[in-house]
The first five atom37 places (N, CA, C, CB, O) and aatype in JSON, in Angstrom:
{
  "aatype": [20, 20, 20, 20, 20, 20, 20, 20, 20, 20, 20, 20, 20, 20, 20, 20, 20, 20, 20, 20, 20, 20, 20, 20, 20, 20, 20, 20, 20, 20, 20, 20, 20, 20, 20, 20, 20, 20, 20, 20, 20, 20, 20, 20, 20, 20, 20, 20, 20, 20, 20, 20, 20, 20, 20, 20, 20, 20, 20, 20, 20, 20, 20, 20, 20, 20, 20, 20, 20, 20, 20, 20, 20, 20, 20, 20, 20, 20, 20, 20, 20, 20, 20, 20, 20, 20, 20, 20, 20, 20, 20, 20, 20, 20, 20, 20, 20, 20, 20, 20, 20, 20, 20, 20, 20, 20, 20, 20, 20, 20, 20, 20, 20, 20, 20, 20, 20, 20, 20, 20, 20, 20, 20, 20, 20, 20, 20, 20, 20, 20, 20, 20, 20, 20, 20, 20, 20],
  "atom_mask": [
    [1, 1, 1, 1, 1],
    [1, 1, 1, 1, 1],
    [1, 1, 1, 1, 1],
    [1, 1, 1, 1, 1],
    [1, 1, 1, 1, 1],
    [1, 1, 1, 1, 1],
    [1, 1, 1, 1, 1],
    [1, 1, 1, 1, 1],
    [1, 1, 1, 1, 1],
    [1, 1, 1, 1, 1],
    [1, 1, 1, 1, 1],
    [1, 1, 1, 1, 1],
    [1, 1, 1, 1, 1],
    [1, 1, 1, 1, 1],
    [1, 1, 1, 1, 1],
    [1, 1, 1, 1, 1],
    [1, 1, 1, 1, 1],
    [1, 1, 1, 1, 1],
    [1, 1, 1, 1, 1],
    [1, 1, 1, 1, 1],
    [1, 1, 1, 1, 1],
    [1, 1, 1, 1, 1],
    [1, 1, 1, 1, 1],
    [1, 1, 1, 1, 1],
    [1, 1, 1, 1, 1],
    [1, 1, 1, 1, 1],
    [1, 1, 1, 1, 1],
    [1, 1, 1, 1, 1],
    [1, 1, 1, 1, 1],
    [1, 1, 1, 1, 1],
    [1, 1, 1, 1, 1],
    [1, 1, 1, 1, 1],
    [1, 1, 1, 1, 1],
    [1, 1, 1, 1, 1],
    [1, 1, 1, 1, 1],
    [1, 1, 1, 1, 1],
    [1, 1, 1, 1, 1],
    [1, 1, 1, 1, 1],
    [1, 1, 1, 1, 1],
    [1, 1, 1, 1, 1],
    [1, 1, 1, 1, 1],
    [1, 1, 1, 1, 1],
    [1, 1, 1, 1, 1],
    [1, 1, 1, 1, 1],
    [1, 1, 1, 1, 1],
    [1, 1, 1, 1, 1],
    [1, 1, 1, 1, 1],
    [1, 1, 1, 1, 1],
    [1, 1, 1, 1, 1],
    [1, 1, 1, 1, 1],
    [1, 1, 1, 1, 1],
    [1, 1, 1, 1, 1],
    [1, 1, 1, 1, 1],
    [1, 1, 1, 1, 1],
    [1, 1, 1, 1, 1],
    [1, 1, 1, 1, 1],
    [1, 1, 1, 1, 1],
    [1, 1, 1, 1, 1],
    [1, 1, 1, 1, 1],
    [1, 1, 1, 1, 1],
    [1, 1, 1, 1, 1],
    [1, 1, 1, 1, 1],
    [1, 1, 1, 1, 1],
    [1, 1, 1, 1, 1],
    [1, 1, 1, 1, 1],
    [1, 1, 1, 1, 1],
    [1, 1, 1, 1, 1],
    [1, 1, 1, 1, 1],
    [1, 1, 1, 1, 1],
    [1, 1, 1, 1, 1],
    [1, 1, 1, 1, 1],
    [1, 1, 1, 1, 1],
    [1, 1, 1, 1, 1],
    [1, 1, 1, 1, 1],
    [1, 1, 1, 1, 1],
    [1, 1, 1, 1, 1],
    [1, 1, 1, 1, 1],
    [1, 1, 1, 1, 1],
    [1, 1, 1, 1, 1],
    [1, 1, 1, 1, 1],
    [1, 1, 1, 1, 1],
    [1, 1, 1, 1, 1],
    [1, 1, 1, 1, 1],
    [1, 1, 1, 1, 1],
    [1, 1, 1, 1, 1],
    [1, 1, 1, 1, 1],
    [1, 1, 1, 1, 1],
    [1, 1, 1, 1, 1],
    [1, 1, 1, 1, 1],
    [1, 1, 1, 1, 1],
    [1, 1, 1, 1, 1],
    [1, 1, 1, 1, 1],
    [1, 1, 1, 1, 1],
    [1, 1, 1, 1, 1],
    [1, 1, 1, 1, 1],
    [1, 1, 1, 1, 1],
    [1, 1, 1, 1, 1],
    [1, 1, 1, 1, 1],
    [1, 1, 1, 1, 1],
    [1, 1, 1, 1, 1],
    [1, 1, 1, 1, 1],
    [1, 1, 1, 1, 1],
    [1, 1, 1, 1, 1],
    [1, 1, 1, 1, 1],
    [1, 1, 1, 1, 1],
    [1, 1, 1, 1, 1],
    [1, 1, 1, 1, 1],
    [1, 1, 1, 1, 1],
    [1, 1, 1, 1, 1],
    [1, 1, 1, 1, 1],
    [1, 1, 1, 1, 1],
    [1, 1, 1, 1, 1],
    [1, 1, 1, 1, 1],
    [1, 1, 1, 1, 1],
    [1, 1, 1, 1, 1],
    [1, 1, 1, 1, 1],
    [1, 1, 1, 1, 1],
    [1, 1, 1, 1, 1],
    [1, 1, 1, 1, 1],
    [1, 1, 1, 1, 1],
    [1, 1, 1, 1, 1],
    [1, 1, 1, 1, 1],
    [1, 1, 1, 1, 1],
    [1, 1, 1, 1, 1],
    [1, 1, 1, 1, 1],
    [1, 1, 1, 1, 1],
    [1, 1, 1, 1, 1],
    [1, 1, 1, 1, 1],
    [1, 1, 1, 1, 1],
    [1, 1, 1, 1, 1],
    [1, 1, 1, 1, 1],
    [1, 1, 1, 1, 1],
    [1, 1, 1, 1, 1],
    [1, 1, 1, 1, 1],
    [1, 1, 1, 1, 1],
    [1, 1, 1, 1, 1],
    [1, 1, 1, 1, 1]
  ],
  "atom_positions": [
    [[286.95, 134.91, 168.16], [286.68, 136.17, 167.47], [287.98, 136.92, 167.19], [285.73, 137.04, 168.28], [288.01, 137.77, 166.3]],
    [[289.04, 136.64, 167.93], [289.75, 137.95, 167.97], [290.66, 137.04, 166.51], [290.77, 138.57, 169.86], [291.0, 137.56, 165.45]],
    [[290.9, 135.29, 167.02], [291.7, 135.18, 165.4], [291.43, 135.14, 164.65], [292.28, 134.53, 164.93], [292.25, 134.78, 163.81]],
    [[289.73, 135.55, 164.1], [289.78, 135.7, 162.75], [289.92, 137.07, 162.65], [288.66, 135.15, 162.0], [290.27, 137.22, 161.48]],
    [[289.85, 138.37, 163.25], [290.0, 139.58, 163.1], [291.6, 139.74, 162.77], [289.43, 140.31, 164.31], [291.99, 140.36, 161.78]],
    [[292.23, 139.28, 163.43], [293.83, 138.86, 163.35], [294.12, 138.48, 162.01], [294.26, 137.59, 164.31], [294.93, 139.17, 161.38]],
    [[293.41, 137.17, 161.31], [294.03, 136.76, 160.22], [293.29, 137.95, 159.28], [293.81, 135.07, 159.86], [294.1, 138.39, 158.47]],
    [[292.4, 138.37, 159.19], [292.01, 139.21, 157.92], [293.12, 139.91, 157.89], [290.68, 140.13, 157.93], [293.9, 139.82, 156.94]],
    [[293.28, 140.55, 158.72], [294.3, 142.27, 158.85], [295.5, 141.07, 158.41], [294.58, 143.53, 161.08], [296.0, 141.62, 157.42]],
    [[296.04, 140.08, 158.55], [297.03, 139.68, 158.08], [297.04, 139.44, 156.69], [297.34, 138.79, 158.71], [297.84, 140.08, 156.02]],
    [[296.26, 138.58, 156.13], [295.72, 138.89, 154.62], [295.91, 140.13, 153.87], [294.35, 138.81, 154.6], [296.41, 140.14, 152.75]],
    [[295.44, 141.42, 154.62], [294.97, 142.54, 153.82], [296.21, 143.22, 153.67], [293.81, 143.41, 154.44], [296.36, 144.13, 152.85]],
    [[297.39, 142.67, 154.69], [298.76, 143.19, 154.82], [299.38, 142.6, 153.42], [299.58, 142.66, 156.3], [299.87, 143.29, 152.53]],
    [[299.27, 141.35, 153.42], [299.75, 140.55, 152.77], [299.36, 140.78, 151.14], [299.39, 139.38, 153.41], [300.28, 140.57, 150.36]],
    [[298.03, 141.19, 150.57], [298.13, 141.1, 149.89], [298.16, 142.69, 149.28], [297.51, 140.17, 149.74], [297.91, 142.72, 148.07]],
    [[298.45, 144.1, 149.95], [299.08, 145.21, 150.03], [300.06, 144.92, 149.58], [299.19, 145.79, 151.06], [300.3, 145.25, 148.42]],
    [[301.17, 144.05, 150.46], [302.57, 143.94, 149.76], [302.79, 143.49, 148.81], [303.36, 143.43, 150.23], [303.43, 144.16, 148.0]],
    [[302.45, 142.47, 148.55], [302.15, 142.03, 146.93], [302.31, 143.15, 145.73], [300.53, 141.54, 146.82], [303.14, 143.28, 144.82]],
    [[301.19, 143.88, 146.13], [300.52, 144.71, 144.82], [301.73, 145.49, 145.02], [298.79, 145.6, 144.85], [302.22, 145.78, 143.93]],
    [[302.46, 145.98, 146.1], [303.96, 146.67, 146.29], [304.73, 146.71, 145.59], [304.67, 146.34, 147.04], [305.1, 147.67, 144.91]],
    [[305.26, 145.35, 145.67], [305.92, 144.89, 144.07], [306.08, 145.0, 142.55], [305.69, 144.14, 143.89], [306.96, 144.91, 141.7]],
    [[304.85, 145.23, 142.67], [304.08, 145.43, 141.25], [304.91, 146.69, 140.42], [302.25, 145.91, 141.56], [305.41, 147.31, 141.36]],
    [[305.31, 147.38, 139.22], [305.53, 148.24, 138.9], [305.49, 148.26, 137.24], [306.51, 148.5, 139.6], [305.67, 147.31, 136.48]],
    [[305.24, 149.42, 136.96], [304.81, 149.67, 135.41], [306.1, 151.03, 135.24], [302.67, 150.28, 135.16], [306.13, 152.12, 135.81]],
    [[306.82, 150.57, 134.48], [308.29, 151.51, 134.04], [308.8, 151.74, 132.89], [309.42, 151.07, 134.49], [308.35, 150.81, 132.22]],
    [[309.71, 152.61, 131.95], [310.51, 152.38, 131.7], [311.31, 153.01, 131.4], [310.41, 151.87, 131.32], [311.21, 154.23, 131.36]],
    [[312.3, 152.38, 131.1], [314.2, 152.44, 130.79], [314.59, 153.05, 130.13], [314.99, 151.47, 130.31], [314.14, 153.39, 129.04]],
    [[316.07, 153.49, 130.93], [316.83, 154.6, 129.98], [316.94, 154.36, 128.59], [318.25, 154.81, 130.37], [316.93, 153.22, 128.12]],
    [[317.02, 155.29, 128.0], [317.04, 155.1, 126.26], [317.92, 156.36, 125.51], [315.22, 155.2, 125.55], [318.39, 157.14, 126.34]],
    [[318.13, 156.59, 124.54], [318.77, 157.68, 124.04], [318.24, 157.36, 122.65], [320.4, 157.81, 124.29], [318.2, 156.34, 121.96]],
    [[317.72, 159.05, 122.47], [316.93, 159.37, 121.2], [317.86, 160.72, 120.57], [315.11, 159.79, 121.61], [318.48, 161.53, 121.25]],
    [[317.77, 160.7, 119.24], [318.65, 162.11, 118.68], [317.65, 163.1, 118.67], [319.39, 162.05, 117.05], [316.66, 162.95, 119.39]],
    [[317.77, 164.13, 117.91], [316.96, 165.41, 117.67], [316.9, 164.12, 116.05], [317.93, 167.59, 117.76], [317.66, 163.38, 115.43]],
    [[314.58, 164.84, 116.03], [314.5, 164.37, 114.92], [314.11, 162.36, 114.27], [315.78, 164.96, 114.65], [313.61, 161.85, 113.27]],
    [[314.63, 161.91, 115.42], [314.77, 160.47, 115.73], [313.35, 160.04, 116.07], [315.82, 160.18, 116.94], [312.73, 160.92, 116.67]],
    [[312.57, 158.77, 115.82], [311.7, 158.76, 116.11], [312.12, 156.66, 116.73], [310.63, 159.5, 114.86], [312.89, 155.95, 116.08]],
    [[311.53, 156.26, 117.77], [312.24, 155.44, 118.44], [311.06, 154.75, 118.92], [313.26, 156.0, 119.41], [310.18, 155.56, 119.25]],
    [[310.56, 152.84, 119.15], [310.12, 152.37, 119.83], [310.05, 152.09, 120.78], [310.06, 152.05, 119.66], [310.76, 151.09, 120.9]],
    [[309.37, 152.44, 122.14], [310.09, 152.85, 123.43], [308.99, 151.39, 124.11], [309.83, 154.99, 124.13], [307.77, 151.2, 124.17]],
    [[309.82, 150.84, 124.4], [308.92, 149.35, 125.57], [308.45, 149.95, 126.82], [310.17, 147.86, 126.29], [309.33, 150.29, 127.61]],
    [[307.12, 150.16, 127.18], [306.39, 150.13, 128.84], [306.4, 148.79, 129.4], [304.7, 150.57, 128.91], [305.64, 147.91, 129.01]],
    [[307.08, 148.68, 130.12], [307.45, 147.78, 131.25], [306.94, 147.28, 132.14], [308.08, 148.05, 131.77], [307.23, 147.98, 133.12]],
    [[306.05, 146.07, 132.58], [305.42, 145.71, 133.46], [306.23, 144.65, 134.01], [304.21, 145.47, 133.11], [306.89, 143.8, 133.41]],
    [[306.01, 144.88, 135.67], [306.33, 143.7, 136.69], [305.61, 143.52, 137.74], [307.51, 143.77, 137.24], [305.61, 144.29, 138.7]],
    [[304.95, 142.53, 137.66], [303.55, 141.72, 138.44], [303.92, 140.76, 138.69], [302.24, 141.4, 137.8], [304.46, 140.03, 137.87]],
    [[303.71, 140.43, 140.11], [303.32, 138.98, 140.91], [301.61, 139.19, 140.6], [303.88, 138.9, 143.02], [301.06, 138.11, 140.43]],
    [[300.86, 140.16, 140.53], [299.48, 139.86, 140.92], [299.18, 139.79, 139.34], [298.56, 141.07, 141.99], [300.05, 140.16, 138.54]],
    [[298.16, 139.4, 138.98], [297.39, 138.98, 137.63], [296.74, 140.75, 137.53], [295.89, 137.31, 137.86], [296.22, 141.13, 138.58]],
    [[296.77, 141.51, 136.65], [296.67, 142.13, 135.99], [295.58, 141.67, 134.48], [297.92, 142.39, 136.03], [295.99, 140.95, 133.57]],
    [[294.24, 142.26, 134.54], [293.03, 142.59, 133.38], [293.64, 143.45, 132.47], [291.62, 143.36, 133.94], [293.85, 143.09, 131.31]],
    [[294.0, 144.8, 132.96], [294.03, 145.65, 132.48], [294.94, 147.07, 133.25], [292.79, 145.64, 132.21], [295.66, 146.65, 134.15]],
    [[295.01, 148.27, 133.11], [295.66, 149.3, 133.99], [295.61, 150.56, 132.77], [297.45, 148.77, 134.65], [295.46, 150.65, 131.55]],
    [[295.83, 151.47, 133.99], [295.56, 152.86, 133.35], [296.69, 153.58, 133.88], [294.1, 153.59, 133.72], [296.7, 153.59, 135.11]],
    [[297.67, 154.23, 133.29], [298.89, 155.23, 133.6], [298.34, 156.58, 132.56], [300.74, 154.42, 133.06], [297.9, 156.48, 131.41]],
    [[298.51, 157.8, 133.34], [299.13, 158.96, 132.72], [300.33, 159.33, 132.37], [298.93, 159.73, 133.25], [301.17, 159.66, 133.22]],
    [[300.59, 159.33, 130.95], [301.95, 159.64, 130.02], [302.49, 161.13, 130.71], [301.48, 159.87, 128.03], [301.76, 162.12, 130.58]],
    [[303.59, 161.22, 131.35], [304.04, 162.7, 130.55], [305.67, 163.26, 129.79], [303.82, 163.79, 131.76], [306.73, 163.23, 130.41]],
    [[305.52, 163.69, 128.45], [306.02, 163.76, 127.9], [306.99, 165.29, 128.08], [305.28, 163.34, 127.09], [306.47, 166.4, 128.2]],
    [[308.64, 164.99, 128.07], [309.19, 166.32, 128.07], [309.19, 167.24, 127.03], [310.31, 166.24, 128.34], [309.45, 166.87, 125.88]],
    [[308.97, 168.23, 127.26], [309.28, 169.41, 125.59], [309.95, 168.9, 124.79], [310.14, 170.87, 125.64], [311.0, 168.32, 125.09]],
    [[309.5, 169.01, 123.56], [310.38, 168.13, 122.46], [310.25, 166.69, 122.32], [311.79, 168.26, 122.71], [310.78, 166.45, 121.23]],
    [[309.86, 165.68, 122.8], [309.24, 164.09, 122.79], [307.51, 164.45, 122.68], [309.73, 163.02, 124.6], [306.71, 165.1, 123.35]],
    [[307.46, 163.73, 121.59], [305.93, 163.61, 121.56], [305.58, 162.2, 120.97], [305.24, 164.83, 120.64], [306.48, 161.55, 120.44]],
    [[304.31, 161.71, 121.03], [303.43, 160.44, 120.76], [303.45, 160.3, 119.23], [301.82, 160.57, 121.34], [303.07, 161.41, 118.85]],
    [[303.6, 159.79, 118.51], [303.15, 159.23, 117.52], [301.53, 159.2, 117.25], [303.69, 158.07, 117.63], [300.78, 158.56, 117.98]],
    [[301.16, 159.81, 116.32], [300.13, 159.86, 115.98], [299.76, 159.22, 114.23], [299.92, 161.2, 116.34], [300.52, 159.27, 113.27]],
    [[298.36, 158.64, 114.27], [297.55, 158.28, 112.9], [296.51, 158.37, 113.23], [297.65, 157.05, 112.22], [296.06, 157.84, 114.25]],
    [[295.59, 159.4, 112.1], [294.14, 159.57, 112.0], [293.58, 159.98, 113.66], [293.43, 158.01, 111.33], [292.79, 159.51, 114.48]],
    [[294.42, 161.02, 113.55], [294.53, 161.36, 115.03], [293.95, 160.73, 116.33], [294.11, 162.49, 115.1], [293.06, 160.98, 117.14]],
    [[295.02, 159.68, 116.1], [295.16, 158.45, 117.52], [296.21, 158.24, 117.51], [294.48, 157.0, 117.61], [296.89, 157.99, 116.52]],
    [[296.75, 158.32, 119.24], [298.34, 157.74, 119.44], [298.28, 156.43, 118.38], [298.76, 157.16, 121.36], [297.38, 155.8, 117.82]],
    [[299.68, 156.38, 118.44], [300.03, 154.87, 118.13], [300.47, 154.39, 119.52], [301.3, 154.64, 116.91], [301.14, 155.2, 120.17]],
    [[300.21, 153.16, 120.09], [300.04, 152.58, 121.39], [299.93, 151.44, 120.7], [298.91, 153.01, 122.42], [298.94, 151.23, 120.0]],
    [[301.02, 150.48, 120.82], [301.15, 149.22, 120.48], [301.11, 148.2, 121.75], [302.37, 149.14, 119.7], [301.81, 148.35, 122.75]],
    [[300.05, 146.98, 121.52], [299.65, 145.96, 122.69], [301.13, 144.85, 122.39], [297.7, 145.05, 122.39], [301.33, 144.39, 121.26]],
    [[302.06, 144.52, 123.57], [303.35, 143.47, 122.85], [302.08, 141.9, 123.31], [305.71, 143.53, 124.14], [300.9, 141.92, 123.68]],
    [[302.75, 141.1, 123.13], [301.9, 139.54, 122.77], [301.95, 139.02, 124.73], [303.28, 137.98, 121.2], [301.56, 137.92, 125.14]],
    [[302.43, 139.97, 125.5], [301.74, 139.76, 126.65], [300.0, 139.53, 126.79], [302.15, 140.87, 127.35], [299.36, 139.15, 127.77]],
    [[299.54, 139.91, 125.46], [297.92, 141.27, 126.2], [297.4, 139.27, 125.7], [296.8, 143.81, 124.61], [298.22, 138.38, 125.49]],
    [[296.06, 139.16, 125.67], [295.1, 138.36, 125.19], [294.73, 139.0, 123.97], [293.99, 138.14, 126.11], [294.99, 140.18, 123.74]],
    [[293.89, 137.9, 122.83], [293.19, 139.39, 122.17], [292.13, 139.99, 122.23], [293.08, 139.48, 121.08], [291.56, 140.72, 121.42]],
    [[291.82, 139.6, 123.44], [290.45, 140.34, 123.8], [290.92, 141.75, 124.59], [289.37, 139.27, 124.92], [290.05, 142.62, 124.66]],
    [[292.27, 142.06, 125.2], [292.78, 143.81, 125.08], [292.75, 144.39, 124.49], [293.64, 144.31, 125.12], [292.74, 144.1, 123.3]],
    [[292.72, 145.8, 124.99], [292.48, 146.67, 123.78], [292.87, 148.06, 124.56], [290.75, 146.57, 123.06], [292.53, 148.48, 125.67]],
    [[293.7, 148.62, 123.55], [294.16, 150.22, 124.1], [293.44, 151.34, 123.87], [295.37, 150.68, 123.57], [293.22, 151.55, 122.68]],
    [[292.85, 152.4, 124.92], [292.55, 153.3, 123.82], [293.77, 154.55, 125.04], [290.29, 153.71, 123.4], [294.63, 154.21, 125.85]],
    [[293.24, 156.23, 124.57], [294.24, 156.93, 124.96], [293.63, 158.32, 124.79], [295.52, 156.61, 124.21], [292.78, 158.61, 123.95]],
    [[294.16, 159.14, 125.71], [293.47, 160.58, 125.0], [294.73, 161.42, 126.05], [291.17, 161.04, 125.42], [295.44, 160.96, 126.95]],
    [[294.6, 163.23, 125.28], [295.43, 164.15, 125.91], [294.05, 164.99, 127.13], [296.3, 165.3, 124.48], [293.16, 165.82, 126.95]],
    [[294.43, 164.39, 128.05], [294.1, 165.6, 129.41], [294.3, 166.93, 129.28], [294.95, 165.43, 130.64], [295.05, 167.34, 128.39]],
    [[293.66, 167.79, 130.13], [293.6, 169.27, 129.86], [295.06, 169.38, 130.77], [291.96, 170.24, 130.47], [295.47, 170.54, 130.75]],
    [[295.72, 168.67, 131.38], [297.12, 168.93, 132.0], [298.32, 168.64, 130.97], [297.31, 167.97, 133.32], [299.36, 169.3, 131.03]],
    [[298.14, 167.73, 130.13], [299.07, 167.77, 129.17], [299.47, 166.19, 128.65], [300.28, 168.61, 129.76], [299.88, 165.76, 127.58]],
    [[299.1, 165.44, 130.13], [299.39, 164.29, 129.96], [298.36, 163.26, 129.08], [299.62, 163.94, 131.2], [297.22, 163.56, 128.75]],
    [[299.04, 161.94, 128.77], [298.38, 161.23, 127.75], [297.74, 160.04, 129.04], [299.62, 160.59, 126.28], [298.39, 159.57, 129.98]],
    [[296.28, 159.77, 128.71], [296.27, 158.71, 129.79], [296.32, 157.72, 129.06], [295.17, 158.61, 130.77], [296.37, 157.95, 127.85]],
    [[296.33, 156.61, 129.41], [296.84, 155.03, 128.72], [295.64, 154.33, 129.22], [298.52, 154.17, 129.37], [295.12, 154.71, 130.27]],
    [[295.21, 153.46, 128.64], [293.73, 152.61, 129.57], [293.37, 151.45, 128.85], [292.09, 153.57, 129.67], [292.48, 151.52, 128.0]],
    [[294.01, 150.33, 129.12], [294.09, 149.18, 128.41], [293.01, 147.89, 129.59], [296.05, 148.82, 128.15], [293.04, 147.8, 130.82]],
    [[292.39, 147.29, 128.8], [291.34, 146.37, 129.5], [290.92, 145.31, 128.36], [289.92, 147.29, 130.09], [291.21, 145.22, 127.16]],
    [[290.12, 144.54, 129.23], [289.99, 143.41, 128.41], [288.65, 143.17, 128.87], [291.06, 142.23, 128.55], [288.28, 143.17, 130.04]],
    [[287.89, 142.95, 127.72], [286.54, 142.9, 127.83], [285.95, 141.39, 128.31], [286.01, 143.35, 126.48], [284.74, 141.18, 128.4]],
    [[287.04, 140.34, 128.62], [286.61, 138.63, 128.86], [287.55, 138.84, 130.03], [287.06, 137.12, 127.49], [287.77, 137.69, 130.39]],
    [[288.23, 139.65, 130.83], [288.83, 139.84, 131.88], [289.71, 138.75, 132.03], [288.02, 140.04, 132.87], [289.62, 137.89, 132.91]],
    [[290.82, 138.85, 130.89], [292.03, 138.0, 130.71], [293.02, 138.81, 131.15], [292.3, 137.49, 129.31], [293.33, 139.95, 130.8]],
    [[293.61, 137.85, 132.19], [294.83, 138.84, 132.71], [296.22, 138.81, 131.46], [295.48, 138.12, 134.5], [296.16, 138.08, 130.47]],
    [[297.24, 139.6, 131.71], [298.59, 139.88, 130.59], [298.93, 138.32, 131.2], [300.09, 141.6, 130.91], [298.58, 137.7, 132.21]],
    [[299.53, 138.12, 130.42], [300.32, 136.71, 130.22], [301.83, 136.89, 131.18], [300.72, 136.41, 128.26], [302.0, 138.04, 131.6]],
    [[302.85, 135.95, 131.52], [303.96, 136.52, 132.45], [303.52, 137.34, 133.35], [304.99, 137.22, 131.82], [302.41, 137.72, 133.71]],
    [[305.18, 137.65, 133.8], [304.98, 138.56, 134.86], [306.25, 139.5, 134.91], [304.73, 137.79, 136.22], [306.86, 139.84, 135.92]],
    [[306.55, 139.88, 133.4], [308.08, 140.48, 133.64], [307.96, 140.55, 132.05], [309.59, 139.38, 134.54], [307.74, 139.68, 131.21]],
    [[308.16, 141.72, 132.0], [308.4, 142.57, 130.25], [307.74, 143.65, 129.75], [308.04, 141.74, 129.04], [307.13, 144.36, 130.55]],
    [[307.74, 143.96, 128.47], [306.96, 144.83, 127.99], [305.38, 144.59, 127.83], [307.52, 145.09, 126.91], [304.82, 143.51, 127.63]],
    [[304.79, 145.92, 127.96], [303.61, 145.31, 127.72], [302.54, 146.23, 126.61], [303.0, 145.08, 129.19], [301.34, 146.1, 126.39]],
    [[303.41, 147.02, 126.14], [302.76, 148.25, 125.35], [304.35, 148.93, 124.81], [301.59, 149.52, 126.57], [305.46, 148.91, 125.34]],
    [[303.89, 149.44, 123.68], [304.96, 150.03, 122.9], [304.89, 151.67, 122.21], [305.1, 149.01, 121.78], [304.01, 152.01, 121.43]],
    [[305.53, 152.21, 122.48], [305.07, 153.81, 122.47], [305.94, 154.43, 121.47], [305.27, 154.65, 123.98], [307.03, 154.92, 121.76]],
    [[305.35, 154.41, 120.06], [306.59, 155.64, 119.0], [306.75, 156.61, 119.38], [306.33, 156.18, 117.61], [305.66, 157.18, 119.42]],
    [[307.77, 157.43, 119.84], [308.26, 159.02, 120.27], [309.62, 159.12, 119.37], [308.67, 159.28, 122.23], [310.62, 158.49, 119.03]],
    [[308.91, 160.39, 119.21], [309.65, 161.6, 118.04], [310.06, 162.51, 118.6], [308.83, 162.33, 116.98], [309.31, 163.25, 119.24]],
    [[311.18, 162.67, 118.53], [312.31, 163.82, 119.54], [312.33, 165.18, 118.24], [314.6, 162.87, 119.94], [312.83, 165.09, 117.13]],
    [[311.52, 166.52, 118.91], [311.69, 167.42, 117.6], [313.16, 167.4, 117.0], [311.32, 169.0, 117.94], [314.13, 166.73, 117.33]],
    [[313.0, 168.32, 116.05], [314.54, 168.59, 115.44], [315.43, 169.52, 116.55], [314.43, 169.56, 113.8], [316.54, 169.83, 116.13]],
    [[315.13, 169.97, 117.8], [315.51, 170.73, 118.39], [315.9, 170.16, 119.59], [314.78, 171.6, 118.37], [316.52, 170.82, 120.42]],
    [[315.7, 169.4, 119.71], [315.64, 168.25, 121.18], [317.45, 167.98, 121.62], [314.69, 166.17, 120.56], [318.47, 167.93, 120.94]],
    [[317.25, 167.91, 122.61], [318.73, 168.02, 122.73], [318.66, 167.82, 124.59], [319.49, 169.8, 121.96], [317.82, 168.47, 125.21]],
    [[319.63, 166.86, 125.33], [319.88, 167.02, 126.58], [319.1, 165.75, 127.28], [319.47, 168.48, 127.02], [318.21, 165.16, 126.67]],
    [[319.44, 165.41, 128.47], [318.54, 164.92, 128.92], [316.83, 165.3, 129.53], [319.22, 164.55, 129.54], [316.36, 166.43, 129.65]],
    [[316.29, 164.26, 129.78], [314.65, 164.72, 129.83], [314.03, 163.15, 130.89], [313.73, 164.84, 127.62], [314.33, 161.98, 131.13]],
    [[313.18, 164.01, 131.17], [312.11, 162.59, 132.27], [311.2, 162.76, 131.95], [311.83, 162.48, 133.92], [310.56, 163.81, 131.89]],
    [[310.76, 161.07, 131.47], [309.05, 160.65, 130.79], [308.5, 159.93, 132.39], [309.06, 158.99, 128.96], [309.13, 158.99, 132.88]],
    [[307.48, 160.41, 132.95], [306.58, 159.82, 134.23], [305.98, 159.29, 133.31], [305.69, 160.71, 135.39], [305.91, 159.6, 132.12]],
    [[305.29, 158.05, 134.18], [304.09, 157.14, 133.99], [303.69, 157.5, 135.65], [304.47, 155.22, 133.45], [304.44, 157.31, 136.6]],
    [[302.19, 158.12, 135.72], [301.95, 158.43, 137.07], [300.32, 158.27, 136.86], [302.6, 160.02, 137.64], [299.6, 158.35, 135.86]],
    [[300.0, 157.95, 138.59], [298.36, 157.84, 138.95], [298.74, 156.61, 137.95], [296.89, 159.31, 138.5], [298.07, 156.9, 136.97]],
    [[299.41, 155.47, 137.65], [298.84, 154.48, 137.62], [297.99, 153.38, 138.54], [299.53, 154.2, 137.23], [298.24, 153.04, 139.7]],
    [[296.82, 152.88, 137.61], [296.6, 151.8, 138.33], [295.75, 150.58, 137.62], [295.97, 152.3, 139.5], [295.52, 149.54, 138.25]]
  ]
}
């Protein structure tokens, strides 16, 4: 009794650390005032990944790209094509992101982009600034 109680809790350690690893990011960039720029979201997985949900937040002056009032949120050729993005603005400010796949195909690799985000720096924009991706999961 006691080694299988032993190996679970070792398992459940094990596959905690795993998901540890895991991270959804991205990278420094430099945008002008006015500039409007394709910005890569960054995924790095050991674990197989369906789908995931991050809240955007954007500094004063960077905003989303919009058509027919919907972000533009581009899937890169990681996704299957059974993914699919959708997105909305929270009453806090942030954009949530919520990409899934309806045949529960995980992203392809395990290292790159995995979504592509147009941001438009106003004409006033100027200095450095920090974009979170937070409460992902």
């Amino acid at each position: 009794m006691k080694r299988s109680i032993i190996a679970i809790i070792f398992v459940v350690i094990v596959v905690f650390a795993a998901i540890g690893r895991d991270r959804l990011y991205i990278e420094n960039f430099n945008i002008s005032a006015g500039e409007t720029l394709q910005v890569p979201i960054l995924l790095v997985n050991d674990t197989a990944y369906c789908g995931l949900q991050t809240d955007l937040y954007l500094p004063t002056g960077l905003s989303l790209d919009m058509e027919d009032d919907e972000y533009i949120i581009d899937l890169t050729s990681r996704r299957d094509n059974s993914h699919t993005v959708t997105s909305n603005r929270l009453s806090n400010g942030a954009i949530r992101i919520y990409i899934s796949s309806v045949n529960a195909k995980a992203f392809s690799g395990n290292n790159g982009a995995i979504m592509t985000l147009g941001l438009t720096a106003s004409n006033s924009f100027s200095g450095q600034a920090v974009i979170e991706l937070k409460k992902s999961v």
